[in-house]
C-alpha positions as CSV (number, residue, x, y, z in Angstrom):
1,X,21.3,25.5,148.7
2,X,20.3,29.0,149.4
3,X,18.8,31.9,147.7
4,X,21.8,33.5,147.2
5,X,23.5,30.5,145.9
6,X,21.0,30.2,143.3
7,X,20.7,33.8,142.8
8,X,24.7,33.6,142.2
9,X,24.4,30.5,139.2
10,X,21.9,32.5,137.8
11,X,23.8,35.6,137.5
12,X,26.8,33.2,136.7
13,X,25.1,31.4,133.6
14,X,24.5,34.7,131.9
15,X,27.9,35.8,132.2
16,X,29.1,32.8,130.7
17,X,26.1,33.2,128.1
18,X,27.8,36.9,127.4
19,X,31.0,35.8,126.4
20,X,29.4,33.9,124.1
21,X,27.9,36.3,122.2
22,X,30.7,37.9,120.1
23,X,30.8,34.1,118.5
24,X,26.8,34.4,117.4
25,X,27.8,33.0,113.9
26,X,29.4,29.8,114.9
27,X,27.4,29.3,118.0
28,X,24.6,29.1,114.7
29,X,26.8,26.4,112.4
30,X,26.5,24.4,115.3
31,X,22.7,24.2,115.6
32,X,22.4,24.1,111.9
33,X,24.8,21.1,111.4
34,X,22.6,19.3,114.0
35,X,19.9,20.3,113.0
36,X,21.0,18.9,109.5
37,X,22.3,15.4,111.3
38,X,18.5,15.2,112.6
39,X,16.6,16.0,109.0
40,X,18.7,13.0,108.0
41,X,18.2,10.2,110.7
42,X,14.6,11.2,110.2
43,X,15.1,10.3,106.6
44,X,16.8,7.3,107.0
45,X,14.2,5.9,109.7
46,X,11.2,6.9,106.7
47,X,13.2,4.6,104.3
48,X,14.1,1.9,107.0
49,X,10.5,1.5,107.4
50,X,9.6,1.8,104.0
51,X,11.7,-0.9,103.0
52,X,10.7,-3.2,105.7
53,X,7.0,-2.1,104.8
54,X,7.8,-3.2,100.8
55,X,9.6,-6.5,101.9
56,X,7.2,-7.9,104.5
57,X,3.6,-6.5,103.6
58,X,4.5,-5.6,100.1
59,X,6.4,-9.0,99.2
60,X,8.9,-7.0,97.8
61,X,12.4,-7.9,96.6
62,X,16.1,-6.7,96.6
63,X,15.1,-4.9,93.1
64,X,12.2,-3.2,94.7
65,X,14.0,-1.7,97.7
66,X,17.3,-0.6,95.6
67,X,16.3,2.9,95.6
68,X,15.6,3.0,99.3
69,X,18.7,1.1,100.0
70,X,21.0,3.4,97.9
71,X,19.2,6.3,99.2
72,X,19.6,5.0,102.4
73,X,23.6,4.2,102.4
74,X,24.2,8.1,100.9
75,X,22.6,9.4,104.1
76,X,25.1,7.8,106.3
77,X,28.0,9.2,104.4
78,X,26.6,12.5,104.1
79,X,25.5,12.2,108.0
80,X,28.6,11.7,108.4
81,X,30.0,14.1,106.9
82,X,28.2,16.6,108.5
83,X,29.0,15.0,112.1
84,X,32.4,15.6,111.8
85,X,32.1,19.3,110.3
86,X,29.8,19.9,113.7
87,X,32.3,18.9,116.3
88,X,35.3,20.7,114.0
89,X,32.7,23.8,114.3
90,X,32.1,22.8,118.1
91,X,36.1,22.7,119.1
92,X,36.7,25.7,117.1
93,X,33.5,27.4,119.6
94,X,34.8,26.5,122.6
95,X,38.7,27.0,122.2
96,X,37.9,30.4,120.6
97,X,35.7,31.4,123.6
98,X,38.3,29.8,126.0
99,X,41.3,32.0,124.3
100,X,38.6,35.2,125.0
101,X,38.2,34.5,128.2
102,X,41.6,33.9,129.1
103,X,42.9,36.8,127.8
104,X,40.9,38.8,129.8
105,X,42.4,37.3,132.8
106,X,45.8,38.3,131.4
107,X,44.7,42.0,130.2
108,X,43.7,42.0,134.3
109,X,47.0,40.9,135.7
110,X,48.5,42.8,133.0
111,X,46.7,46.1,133.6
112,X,46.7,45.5,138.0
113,X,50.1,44.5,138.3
114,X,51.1,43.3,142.0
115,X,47.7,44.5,143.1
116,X,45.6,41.6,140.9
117,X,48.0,38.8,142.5
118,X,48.4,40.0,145.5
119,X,46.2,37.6,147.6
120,X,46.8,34.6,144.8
121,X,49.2,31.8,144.9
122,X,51.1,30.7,141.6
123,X,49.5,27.4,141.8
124,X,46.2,28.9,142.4
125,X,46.7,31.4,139.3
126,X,48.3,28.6,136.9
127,X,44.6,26.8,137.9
128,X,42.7,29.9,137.2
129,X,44.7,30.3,133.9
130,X,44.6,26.7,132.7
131,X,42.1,24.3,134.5
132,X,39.3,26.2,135.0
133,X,39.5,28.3,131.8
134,X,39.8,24.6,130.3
135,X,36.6,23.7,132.3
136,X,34.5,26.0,130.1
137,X,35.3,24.1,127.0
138,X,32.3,21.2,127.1
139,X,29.9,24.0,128.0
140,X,30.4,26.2,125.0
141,X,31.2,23.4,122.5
142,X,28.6,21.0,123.7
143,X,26.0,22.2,126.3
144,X,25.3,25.5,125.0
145,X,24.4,24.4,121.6
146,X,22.8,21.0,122.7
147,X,20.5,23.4,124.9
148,X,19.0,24.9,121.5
149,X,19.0,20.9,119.9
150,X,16.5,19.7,122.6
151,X,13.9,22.4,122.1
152,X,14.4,22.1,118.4
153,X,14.6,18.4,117.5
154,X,12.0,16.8,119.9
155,X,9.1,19.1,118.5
156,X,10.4,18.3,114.6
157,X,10.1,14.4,115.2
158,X,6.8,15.0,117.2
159,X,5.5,16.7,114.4
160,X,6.8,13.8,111.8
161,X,5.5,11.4,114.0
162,X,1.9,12.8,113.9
163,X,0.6,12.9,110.8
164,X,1.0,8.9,110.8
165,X,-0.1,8.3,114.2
166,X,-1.1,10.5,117.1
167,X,-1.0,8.3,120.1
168,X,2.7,7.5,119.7
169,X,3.2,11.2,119.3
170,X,1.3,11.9,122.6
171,X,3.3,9.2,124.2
172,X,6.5,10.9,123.6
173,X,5.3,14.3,124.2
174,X,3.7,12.9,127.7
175,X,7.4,11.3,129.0
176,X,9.6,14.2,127.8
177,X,9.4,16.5,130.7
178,X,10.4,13.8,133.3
179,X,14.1,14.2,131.9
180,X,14.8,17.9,131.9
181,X,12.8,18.2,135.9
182,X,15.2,15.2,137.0
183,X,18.1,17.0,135.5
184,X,16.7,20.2,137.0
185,X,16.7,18.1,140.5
186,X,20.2,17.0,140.1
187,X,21.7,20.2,138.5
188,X,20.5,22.1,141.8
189,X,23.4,20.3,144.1
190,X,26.2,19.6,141.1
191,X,27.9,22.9,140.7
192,X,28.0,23.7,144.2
193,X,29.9,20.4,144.3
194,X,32.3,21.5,141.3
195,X,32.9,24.3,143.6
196,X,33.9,22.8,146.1
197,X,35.9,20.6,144.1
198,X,37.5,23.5,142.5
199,X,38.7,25.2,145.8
200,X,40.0,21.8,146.6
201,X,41.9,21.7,143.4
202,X,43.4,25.5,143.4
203,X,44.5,25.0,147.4
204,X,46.5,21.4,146.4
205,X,47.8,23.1,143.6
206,X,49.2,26.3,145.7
207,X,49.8,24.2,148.1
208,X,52.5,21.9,146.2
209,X,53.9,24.7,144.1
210,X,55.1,26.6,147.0
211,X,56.2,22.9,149.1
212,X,58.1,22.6,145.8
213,X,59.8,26.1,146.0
214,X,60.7,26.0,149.4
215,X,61.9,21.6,149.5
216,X,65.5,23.2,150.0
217,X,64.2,25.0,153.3
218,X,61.7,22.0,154.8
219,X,64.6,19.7,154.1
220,X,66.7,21.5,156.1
221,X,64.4,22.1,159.0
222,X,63.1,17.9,158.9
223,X,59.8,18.1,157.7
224,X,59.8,16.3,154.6
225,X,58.2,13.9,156.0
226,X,55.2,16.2,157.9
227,X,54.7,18.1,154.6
228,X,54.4,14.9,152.7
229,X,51.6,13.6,154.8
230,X,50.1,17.3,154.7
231,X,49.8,17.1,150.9
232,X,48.7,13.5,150.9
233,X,46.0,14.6,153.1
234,X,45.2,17.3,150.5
235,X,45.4,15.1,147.9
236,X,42.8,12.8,149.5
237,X,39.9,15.6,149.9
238,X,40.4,16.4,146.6
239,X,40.4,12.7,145.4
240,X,37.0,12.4,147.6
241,X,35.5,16.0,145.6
242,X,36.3,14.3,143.0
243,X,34.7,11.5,143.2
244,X,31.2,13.3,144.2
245,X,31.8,15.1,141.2
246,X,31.8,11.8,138.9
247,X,29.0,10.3,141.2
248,X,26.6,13.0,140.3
249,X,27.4,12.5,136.5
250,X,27.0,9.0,137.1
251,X,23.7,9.2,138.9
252,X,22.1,11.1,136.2
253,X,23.1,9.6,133.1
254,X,21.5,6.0,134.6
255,X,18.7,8.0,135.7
256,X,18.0,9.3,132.4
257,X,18.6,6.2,130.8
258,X,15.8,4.6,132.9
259,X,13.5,6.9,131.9
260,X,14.3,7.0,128.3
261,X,14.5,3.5,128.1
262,X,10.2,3.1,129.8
263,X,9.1,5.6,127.3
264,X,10.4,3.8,124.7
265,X,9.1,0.4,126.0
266,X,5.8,2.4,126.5
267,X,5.5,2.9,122.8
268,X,6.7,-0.5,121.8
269,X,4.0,-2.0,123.9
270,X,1.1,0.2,122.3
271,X,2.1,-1.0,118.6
272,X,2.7,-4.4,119.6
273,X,-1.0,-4.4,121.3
274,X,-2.3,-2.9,117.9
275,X,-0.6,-5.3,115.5
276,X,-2.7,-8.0,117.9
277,X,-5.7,-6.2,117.6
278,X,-6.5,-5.1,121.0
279,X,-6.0,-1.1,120.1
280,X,-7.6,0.3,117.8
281,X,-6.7,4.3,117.9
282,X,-4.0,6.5,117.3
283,X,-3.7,6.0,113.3
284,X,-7.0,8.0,112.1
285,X,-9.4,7.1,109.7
286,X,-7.2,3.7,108.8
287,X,-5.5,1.1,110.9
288,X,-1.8,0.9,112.6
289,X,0.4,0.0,109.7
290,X,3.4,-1.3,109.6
291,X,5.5,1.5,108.7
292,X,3.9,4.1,111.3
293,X,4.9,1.5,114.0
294,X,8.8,1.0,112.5
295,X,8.8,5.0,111.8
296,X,7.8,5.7,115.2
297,X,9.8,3.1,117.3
298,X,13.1,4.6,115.3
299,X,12.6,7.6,115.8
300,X,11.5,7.0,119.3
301,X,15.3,7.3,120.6
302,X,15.9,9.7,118.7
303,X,13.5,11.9,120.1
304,X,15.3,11.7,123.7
305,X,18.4,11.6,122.4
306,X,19.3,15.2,122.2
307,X,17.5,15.7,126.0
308,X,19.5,12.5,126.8
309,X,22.8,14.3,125.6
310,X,21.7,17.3,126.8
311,X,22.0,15.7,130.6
312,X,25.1,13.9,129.8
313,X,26.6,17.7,129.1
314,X,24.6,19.2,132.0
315,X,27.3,18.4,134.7
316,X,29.7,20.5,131.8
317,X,27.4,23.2,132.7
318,X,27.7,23.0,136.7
319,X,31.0,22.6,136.2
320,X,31.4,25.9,133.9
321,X,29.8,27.9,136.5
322,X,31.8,26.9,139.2
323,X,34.2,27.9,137.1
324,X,33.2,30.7,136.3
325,X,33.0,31.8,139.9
326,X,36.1,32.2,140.3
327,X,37.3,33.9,136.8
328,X,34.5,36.3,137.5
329,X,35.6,37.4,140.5
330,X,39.0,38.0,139.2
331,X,38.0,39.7,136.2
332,X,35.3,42.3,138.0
333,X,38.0,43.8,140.3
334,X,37.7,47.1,140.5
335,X,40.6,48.2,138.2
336,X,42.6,51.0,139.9
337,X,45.4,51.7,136.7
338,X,44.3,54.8,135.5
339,X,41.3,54.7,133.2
340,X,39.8,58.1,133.7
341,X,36.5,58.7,130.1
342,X,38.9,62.0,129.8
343,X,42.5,60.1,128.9
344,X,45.1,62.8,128.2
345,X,48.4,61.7,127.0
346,X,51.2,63.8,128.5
347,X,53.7,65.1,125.5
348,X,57.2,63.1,127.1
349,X,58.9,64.2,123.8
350,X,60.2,67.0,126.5
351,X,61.7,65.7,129.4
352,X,59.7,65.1,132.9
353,X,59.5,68.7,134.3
354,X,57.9,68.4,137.5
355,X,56.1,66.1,139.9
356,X,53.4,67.5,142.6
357,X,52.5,65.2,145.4
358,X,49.6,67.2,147.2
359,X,47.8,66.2,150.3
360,X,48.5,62.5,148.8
361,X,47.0,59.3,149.9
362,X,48.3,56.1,148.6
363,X,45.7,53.2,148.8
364,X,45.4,49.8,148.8
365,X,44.0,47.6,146.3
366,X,40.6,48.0,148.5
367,X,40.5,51.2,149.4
368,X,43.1,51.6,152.7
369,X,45.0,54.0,153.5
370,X,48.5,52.9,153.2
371,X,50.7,55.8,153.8
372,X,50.0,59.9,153.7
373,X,48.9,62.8,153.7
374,X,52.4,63.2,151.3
375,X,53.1,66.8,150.3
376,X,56.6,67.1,147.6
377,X,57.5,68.9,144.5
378,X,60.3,67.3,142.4
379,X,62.1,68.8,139.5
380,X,64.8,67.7,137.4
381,X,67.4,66.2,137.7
382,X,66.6,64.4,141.0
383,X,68.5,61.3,142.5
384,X,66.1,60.1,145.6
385,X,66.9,58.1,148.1
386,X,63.4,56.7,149.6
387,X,64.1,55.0,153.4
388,X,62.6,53.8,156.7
389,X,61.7,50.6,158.1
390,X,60.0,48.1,156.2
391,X,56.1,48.1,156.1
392,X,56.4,51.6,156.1
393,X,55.1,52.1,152.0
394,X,58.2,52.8,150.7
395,X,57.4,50.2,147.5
396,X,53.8,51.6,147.4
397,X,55.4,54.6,146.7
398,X,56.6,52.8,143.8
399,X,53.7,51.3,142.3
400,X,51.7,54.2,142.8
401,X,54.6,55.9,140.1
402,X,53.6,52.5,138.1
403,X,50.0,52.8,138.2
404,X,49.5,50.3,140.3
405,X,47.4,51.2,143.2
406,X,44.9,54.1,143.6
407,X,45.2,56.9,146.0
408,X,43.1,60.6,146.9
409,X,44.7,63.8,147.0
410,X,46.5,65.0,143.7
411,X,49.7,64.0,142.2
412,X,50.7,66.2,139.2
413,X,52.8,64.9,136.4
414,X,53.9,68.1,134.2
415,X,51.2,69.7,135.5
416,X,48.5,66.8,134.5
417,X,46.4,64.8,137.0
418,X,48.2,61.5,137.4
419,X,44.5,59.7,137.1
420,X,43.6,61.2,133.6
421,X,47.4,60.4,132.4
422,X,47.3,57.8,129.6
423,X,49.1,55.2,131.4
424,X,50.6,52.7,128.6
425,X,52.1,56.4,127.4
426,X,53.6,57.3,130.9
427,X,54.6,53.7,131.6
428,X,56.7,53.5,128.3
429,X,58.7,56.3,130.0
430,X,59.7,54.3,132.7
431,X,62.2,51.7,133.7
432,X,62.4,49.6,136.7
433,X,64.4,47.1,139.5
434,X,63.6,45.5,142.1
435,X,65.4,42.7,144.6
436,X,64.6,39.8,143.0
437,X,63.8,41.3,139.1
438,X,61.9,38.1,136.8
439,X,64.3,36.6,134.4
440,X,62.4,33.9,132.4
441,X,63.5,30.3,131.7
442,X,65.7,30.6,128.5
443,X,68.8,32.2,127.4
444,X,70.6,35.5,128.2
445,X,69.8,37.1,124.8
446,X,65.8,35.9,125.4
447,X,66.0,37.7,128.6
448,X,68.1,40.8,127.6
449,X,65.0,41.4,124.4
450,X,62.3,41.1,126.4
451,X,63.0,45.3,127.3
452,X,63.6,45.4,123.4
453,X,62.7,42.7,120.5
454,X,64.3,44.6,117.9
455,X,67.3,45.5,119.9
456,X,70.4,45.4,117.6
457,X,73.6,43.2,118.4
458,X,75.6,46.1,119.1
459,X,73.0,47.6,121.5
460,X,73.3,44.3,122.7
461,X,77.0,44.0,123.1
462,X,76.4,48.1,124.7
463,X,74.4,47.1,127.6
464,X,76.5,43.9,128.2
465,X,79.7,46.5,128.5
466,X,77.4,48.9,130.7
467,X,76.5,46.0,133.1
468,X,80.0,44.3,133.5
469,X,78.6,40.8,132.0
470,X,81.9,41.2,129.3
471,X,83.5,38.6,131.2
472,X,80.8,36.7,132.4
473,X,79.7,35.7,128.7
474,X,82.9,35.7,127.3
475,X,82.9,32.6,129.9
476,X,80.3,30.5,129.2
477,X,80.3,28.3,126.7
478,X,77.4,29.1,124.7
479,X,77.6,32.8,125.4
480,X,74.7,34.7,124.8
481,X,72.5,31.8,124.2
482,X,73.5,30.1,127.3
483,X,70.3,28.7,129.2
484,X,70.2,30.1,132.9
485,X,67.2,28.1,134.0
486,X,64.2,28.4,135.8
487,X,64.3,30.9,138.4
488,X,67.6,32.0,137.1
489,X,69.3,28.9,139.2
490,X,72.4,28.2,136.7
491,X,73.9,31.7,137.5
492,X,74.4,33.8,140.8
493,X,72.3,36.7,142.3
494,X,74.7,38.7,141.1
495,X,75.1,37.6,138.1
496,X,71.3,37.5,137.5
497,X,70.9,41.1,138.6
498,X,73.8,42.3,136.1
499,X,71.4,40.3,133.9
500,X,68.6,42.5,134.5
501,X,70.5,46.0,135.1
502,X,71.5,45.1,131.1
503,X,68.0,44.1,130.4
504,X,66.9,47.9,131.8
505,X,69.4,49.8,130.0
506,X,68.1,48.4,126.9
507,X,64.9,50.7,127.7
508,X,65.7,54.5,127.7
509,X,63.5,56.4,130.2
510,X,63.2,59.1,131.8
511,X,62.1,58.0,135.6
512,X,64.2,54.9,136.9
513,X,62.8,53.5,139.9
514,X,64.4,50.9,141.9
515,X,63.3,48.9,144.5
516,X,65.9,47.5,146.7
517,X,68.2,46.0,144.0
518,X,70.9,45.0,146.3
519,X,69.5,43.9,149.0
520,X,70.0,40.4,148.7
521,X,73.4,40.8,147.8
522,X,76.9,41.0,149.6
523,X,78.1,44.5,150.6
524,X,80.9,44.0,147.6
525,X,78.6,43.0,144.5
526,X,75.7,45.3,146.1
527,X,78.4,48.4,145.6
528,X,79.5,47.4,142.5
529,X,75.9,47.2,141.0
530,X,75.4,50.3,142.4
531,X,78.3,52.2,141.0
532,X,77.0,50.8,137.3
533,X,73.6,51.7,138.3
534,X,74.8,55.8,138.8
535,X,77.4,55.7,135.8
536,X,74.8,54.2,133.4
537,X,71.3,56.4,134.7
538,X,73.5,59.9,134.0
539,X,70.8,61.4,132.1
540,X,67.9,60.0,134.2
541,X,66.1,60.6,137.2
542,X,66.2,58.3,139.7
543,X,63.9,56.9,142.9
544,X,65.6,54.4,145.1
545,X,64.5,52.2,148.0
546,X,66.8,51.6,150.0
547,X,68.0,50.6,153.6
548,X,71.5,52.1,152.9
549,X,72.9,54.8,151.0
550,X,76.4,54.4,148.6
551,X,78.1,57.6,147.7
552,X,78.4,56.6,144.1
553,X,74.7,57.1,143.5
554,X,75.1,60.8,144.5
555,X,71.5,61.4,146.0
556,X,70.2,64.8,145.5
557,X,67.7,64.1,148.5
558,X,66.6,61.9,150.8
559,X,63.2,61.3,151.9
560,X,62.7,58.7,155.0
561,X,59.3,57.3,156.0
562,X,58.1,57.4,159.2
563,X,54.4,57.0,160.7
564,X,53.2,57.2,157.7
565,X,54.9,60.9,157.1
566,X,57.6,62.1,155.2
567,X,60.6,63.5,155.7
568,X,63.0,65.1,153.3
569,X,66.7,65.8,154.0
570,X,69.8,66.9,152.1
571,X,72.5,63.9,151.8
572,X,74.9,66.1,154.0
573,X,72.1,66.7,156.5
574,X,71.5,63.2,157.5
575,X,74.1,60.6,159.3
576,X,73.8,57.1,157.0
């Protein structure tokens, strides 16, 4: 692996030891509760030996040994007691870190827009979102505080261990370091497998998801059968990823086990030589008794347990960084919404009174020059028509209004730098439409209250009117609470973009944009949605893409794209 791969992990594992941070308090439950779980098998191997030291050397009976037994049968219960408080405190660790993590992808997508999922599949954000956030769990609820357990509970049976007899002590302290350097050895090649096994994953999941959307279309063309053998083919590399994955975990849990398992033998074989008299050191000034060798041989797997653990979680922690890879990357994007330390919220109490486009450079989400130099003034009211051939920017145009993308130059909103706008505030001002607008999988009236939750029933039955969906629920059988499926695929086109037009109205604004909204209609429905579309946005000002201009939307100006320039015209200045 090279430098900068291990440069990368390195950088990686103290990301994923920030997150941690704001969860100090539980992180500390956990070390304590195991902590506790090893004061008490420490007890209970001191009274297993002194009860086999009383009954065998002693000549000690049931009576004698009561204490020590009742003793003895309270530390499992409360041992277990405190086991199960530990893993409640270790799921509660990892799910709240998990929900922190994840909602800063969201807060991402949320604040970027079109420009965070740009270059991402669904399938590969759904295993972003899900799988690999899930990924981390066994690193912050297991590894991380296991990591502080096998520094911590070694050295306190060590310590135990030597007062009664130093050679056993050395012994264990000699064979300790062979299992964290093999883990070390092992840990160096595992997360670049989980890597790879992750980029496996996130391309077989894209790579179904959108085989899945378009079956209708590779049916049609006869390649049901070429795709199938494509995705079996991608389910077999990931199969084999997977399988390197689980060989690695494998590999170094037996490994670890061998090694645990000689140092043990190791100390066994010392008391067993000193019971026969052929050693005679390790137990000071007086000879090897019974219960230093019973102490010692108890505790002896307990001292490489938590470093035995500790490599049965490590391949959680090669996992969580390649993992975290991939969130990282996502979440460091630069951020192009506007975030300027100066925030000033424009006062839209008042309407919109003028937007400046100066010398204006629209960018992409790295840096590109999309379309400009732009030069325009617009004052209320304004109906624009925004046209040209495609790939010319017209949407950019668009979501640079949303906030979407970053550009150079100046764009003045009431007289305020777009970048130091607050833009949550300017964003609430704004409604918007596009081709194909999102209608989630669930009823009309779920999809009409996502512009509104605390819409009314008659604003409701209002926008319904406005839209010309009277009929079209009056029809169903359910009405308003009539599922439309995913993708919208229990209604038509049209019917779903009535659908959304409603959903709109339900937001007043001041700045409608729309983005093609009847382009994938019929030249019948796409003028009837256009004449509700100028009845219903009277009192707002409107941008439009478009490829064709209706008369009912009464356009106060037309701006076309071309080479990157633009153009404005009057309506009765232009042939459409």
């Amino acid at each position: 692996m090279s430098v900068l791969d291990k440069t990368r992990q390195t950088y990686l594992l103290k990301w994923l030891k920030q997150q941690a941070k704001q969860h100090k308090v539980a992180l500390l439950c956990s070390v304590l509760t195991g902590l506790a779980t090893a004061i008490c098998i420490i007890m209970q191997a001191a009274l297993l030996a002194n009860i086999l030291q009383d009954l065998i050397i002693l000549g000690g009976n049931f009576k004698s040994i009561t204490v020590y037994f009742t003793a003895l049968l309270a530390l499992f219960g409360i041992r277990s007691l405190i086991t199960y408080a530990r893993e409640k405190i270790n799921f509660s660790l990892g799910a709240a870190i998990r929900h922190s993590i994840r909602q800063q992808l969201i807060t991402k997508i949320e604040k970027e827009g079109p420009v965070a999922i740009y270059h991402h599949t669904g399938g590969g954000l759904s295993t972003l979102l899900i799988e690999q956030i899930e990924d981390l769990h066994d690193f912050y609820a297991r590894y991380l505080p296991q990591m502080q357990l096998s520094m911590m509970i070694p050295i306190i049976i060590v310590a135990v261990i030597l007062p009664f007899n130093w050679t056993a002590a050395l012994i264990l302290m000699a064979t300790a370091p062979l299992i964290p350097i093999f883990m070390i050895l092992v840990g160096m090649g595992a997360a670049d497998v989980n890597r790879r096994n992750f980029k496996a994953l996130t391309y077989l999941s894209g790579h179904f998801l959108d085989r899945l959307k378009g079956l209708t279309t590779i049916r049609l063309f006869n390649q049901g059968c070429n795709q199938t053998e494509q995705i079996a083919n991608a389910a077999e590399r990931f199969r084999i990823r997977t399988m390197n994955v689980l060989k690695m975990a494998f590999l170094s849990s037996a490994v670890l086990e061998f090694f645990t398992s000689i140092s043990i033998a190791i100390v066994a074989v010392y008391f067993g030589f000193s019971y026969l008299g052929e050693f005679d050191f390790g137990a000071y000034d007086s000879g090897v008794t019974l219960f230093a060798g019973f102490f010692a041989l108890i505790l002896a797997p307990e001292f490489f347990q938590p470093l035995r653990d500790l490599g049965t979680y490590y391949h959680a922690k090669a996992q969580a960084i390649a993992a975290a890879d991939n969130i990282e990357k996502f979440i460091i994007q630069p951020t192009h919404v506007n975030e300027s330390t100066s925030v000033k919220t424009v006062n839209f109490d008042q309407n919109i009174e003028t937007i400046v486009g100066k010398d204006l450079v629209i960018l992409s989400a790295d840096n590109q020059p999309i379309i400009g130099p732009l030069n325009f003034t617009l004052t209320p009211p304004f109906r624009i028509a925004l046209t040209g051939i495609s790939g010319e920017g017209k949407s950019s145009i668009l979501n640079l209004l949303l906030g979407f993308l970053p550009y150079r130059g100046s764009l003045m909103i009431n007289g305020i730098e777009f970048q130091t706008i607050d833009i949550k505030s300017w964003r609430s001002q704004l409604s918007w439409l596009g081709q194909n607008p999102y209608l989630i999988n669930g009823t009309i009236r779920q999809n009409l209250l996502l512009a509104d939750p605390l819409a009314t029933s008659q604003d409701i039955a209002d926008v319904i009117e406005q839209a010309q969906l009277t009929e079209l629920i009056a029809q169903l059988p359910d009405g308003l609470d009539t599922e439309i499926g995913e993708d919208a695929v229990k209604i038509s086109v049209g019917q779903a973009q009535r659908i959304a037009i409603a959903r709109a109205l339900l937001k007043p604004c001041q700045l409608m944009l729309l983005d093609e909204p009847t382009a994938s209609l019929d030249k019948q429905t796409a003028l009837e949605i256009e004449t509700i579309l100028a009845q219903s946005y009277q009192q707002c000002q409107i941008i439009m893409v478009t490829h064709h201009l209706n008369q009912a939307m009464q356009f106060s100006q037309i701006w076309r794209l071309h080479n990157q320039q633009l153009y404005i015209n009057k309506p009765d200045s232009m042939l459409c």
